[in-house]
N, C-alpha and C positions, 0 to 999 in steps of 0.2 A: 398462740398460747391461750388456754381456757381460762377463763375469770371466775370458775368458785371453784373450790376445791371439797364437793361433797364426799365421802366415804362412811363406809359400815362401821357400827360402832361395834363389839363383842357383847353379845345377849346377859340381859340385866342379871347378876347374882353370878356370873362368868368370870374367873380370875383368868385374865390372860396369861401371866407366866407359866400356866398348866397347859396351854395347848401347843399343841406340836404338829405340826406340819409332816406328812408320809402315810403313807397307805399301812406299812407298818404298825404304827405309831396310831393309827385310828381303825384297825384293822375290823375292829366290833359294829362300828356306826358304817365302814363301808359294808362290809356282808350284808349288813339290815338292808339298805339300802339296793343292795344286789338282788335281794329279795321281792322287794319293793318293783323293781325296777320287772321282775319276771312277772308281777301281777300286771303291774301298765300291760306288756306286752299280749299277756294271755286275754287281755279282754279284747285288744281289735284283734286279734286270731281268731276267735266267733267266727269273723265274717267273710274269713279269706276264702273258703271252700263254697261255700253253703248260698251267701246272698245272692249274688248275681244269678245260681239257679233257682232260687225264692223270686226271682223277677220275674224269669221267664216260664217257670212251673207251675208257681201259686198264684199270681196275678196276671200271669197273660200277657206279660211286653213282650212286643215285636221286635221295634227298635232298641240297638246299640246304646243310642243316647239317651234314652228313658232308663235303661238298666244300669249305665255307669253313672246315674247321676247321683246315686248315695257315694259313690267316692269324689263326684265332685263337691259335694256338701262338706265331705270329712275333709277333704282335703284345703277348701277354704277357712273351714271354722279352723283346725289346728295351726294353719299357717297363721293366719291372724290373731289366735291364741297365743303363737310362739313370739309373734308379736309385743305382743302386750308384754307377757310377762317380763320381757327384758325391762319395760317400764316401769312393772308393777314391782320389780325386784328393790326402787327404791323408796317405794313406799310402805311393801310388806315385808316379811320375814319369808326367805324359803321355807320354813316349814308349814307356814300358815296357807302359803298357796297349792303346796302338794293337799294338804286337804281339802282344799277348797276343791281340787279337779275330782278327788275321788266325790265327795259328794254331787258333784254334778253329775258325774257319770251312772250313779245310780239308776235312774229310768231305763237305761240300754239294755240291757239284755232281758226285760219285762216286756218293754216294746218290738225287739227284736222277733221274739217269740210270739206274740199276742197282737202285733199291729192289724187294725182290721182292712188297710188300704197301705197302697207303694210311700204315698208320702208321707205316711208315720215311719216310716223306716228311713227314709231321707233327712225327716226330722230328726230321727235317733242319732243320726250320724253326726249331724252337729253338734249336738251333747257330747258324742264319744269323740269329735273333733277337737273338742273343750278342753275334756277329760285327760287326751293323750296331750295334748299342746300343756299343760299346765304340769303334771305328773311327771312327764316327761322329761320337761326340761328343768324341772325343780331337783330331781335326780341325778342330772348329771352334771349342773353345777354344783350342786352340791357335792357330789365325789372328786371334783375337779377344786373344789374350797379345800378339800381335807385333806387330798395328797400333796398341793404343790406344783412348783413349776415343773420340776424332773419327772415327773411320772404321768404325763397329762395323757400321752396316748395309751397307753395299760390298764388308764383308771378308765378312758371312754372304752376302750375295747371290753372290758368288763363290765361296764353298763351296757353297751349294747349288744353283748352277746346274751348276756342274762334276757333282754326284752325279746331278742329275734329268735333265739330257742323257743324259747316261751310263745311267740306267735304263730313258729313251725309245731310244735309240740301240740296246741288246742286247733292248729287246720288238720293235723293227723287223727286229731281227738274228735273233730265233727265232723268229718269224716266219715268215719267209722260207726257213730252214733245215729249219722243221716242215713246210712245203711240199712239199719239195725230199726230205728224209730223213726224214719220222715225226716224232712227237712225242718220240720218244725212240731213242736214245743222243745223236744229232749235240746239237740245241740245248742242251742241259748241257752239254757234257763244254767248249765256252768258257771256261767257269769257272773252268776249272784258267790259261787262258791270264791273267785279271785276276787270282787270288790269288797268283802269281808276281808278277806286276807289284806288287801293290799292299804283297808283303809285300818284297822286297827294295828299293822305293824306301821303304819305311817303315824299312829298315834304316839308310840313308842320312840319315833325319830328326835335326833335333837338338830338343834338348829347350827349352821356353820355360820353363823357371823361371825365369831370371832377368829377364825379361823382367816375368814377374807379378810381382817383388821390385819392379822398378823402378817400376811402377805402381803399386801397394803404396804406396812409398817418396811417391809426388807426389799422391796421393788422399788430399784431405783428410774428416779424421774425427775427434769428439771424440777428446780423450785416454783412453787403455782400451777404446777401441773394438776387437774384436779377431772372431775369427772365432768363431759361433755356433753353441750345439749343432747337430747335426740335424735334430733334430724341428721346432727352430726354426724353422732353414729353410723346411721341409714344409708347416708351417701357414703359416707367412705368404707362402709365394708361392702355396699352392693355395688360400686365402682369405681372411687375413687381412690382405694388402694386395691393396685394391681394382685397382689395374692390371695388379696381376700376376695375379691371381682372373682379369683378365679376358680375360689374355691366354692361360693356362692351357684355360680354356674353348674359346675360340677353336681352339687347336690340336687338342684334344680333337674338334671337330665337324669341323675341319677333314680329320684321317687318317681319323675315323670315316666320311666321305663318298668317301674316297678306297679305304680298306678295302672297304666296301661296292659301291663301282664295278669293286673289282681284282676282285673274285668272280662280281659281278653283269652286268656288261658281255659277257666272252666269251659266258656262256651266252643272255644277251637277243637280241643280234644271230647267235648259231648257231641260236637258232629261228628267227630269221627271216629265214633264208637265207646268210647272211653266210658266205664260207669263213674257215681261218685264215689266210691273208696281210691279207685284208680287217679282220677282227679286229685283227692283228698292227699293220696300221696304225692304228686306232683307238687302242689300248692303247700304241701307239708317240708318236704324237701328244702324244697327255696330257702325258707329264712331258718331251717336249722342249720345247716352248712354257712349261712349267710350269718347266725349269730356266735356257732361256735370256732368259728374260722377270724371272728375279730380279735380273740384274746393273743394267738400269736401272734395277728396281724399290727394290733395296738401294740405289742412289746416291740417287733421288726420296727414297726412308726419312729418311736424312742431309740431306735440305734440305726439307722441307713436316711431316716426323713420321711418328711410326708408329702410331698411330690414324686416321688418312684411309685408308690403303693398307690397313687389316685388314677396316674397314667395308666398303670399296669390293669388296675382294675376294671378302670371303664372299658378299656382294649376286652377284656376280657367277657365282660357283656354284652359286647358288641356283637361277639362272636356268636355267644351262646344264642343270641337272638337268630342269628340268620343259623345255626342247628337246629333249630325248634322247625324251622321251614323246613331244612333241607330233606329231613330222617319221617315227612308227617305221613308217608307211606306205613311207618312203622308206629304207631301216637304215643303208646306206652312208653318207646323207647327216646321218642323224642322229647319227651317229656320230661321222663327223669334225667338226658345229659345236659338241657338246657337248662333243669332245676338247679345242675349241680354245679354247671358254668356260672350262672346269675346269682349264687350262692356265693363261691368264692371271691367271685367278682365286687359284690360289693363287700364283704368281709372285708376286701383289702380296701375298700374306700371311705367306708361309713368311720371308724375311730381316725384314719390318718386326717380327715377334712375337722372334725371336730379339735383338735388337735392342732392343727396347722391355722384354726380361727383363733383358737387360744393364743398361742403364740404370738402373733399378731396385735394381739389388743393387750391393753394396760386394765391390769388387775380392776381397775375403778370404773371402766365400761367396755370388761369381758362379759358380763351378764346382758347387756344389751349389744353387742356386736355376735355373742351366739345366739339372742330373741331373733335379730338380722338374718343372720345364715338359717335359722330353721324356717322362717317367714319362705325367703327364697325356697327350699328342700324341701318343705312342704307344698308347697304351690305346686310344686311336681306332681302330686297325685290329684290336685284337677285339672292342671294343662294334661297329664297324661288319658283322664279319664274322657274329657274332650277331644282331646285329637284322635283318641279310641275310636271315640261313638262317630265323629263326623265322618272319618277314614272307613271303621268299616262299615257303616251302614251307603258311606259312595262305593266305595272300592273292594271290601271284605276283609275279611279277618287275616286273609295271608299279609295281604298290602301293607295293613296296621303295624305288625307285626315288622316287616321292613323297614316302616319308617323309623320305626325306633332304634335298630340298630343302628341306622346311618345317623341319626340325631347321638349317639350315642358315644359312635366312632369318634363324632367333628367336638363332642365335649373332651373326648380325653387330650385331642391333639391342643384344645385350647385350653385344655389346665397345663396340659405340657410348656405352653410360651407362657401363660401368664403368674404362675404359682412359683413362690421362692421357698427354701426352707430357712428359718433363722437359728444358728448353732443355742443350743439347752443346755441347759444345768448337767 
């Protein structure tokens, strides 16, 4: 049993008997929010098409692991990001640190366009690791403070489909733009048009403290039950509770495959033959199927569970990985079925895990038990971007490409033993 019992108080000048818990019922503050949640995403879409050939077109890299190393940059700085914030949640306001990430994110897409060498783009990527890690997850607990326990997978599937459209939607957009103008000034300098958008509608945001008070307030828990150190935290959602271990893992295999495809992809289908709008659609594909495919998949989450949808999902990337191999005679075409595999796939993953960490933790350190889960989920896209560059620059881009599914396969089987579901409201 924990010995303090810190909790949220409801934001100063806040009458609580006004607030009300359901998506319904906050319908205004979530859409903003939804909004919000499409700018996060459209800013690292910038780079899903475009960068990894700005490595090896405009600067001259050779090697694998010099080119994916802006995604190991991003990938650390958000994990660690994600990190924090769960800490940082009890000593600020979400709304104060959703600003805080859009303001840091400001230099990205000026530097992305104008970097005079590789490691100002490496650089940039930590900033936009900042940016997504704070933004990100300010968002989604926050839509998760305003719905309630009943609706927690609807409300993530709706956050994260608004951010992975948005990420497909600006790789289709720079794409096309790289086409048309170069790989660089035109398809960055966008970026300035979503960090306006996402940082003046975040001005507009109100804060959900009171909202976590009133949850708080109706979630039952021994007496003294209260919110736990850190560390606490740490350990037992990265292993010492079994569901959460498992869904930790799962996330982890899941960006890492996704990491591994954002680096590996452009260059697989440019040897063989592919231009960039072709690419562009590929890399565009992915996370629109991948975002609009969580809204059903988050409401399914809410009535079947969120162990069938994480099983099923990773199964299903798995697959799509070793199609991208099988069809490369044909690149176009392997391209868009694995886009559409890896789409689905995580569709069905990405809101039930979010979801199923909820569930799991007590209202008073769910903000840092999912800082926990994204720390692990994000680390994915630099373990994926490493095991990229090391594999293919030993082995080659096909090899890469395999390891992942087989990594892929062995995470679904071991969320399948180790993930429960707990019956909802």
């Amino acid at each position: 049993m924990y010995s303090h019992t810190t909790t949220k108080r409801p934001a100063p000048g806040t009458d609580p008997g006004a607030v009300r818990l359901g998506l319904r019922e906050n319908r205004g503050q979530f859409a903003l929010l939804v909004v919000v949640t499409a700018a996060v995403g459209a800013l690292v879409g910038l780079e899903r098409t475009t960068v990894p050939l700005i490595g090896t077109e405009v600067f001259g890299l050779t090697g694998n692991l010099a080119v994916f190393s802006f995604i190991v940059a991003f990938g650390l700085a958000k994990a660690l990001t994600n990190l924090a914030a769960g800490v940082l949640t009890a000593r600020f306001r979400r709304r104060q640190l959703l600003l805080a990430g859009w303001v840091i994110g400001t230099p990205v897409p000026f530097v992305l366009a104008w970097a005079p060498s590789w490691w100002w783009i490496v650089a940039a990527n930590v900033l936009l690791g900042v940016n997504q890690g704070l933004t990100w997850s300010m968002t989604v607990n926050m839509k998760i403070d305003l719905v309630g326990p009943a609706r927690r997978g609807l409300a993530t599937g709706l956050n994260e489909a608004a951010g992975y459209v948005s990420v497909g939607a600006t790789a289709l957009l720079t794409g096309w733009l790289a086409t048309r103008y170069g790989l660089r000034p035109a398809p960055e300098l966008v970026g300035v048009v979503f960090l306006a958008a996402g940082l003046g509608l975040s001005l507009r945001a109100k804060d959900t403290a009171a909202h976590l008070a009133l949850e708080l307030a109706r979630h039952p828990s021994p007496p003294g039950v209260g919110e736990p150190p850190f560390a606490e935290t740490f350990t037992r959602t990265s292993w010492r509770d079994r569901s959460l271990r498992g869904a930790s893992q799962a996330g982890l295999v899941n960006n890492l495959n996704d990491g591994l495809t954002w680096g590996v992809f452009p260059l697989l289908f440019a040897d063989h033959g592919l231009g960039i709008a072709a690419i562009g659609l590929i890399k565009g594909l992915y996370p629109l199927l991948w975002g609009v495919g969580q809204i059903p998949a988050g409401h399914l989450a809410d009535r079947v569970g969120r162990k069938p949808l994480v099983v099923t999902g990773m199964l299903v990337q798995a697959a799509a990985l070793l199609l991208a191999l099988t069809l490369l005679d044909r690149p176009l075409l392997a391209g868009v079925l694995s886009a559409v595999g890896l789409g689905l796939g995580t569709a069905l993953v990405y809101p039930a895990l979010i979801a199923s960490v909820s569930d799991h933790a007590h209202p008073s350190w769910r903000a840092h038990a999912l800082g926990t889960y994204r720390f692990w989920r994000d680390v994915g896209y630099a373990a994926g971007a490493l095991v990229a560059g090391v594999l293919a620059d030993a082995l080659g881009l096909d090899a890469t490409v395999l390891a992942a599914a087989v990594l892929t396969a062995l995470s679904g089987l071991l969320a399948a033993r180790w993930m429960t579901d707990r019956p909802r409201p």
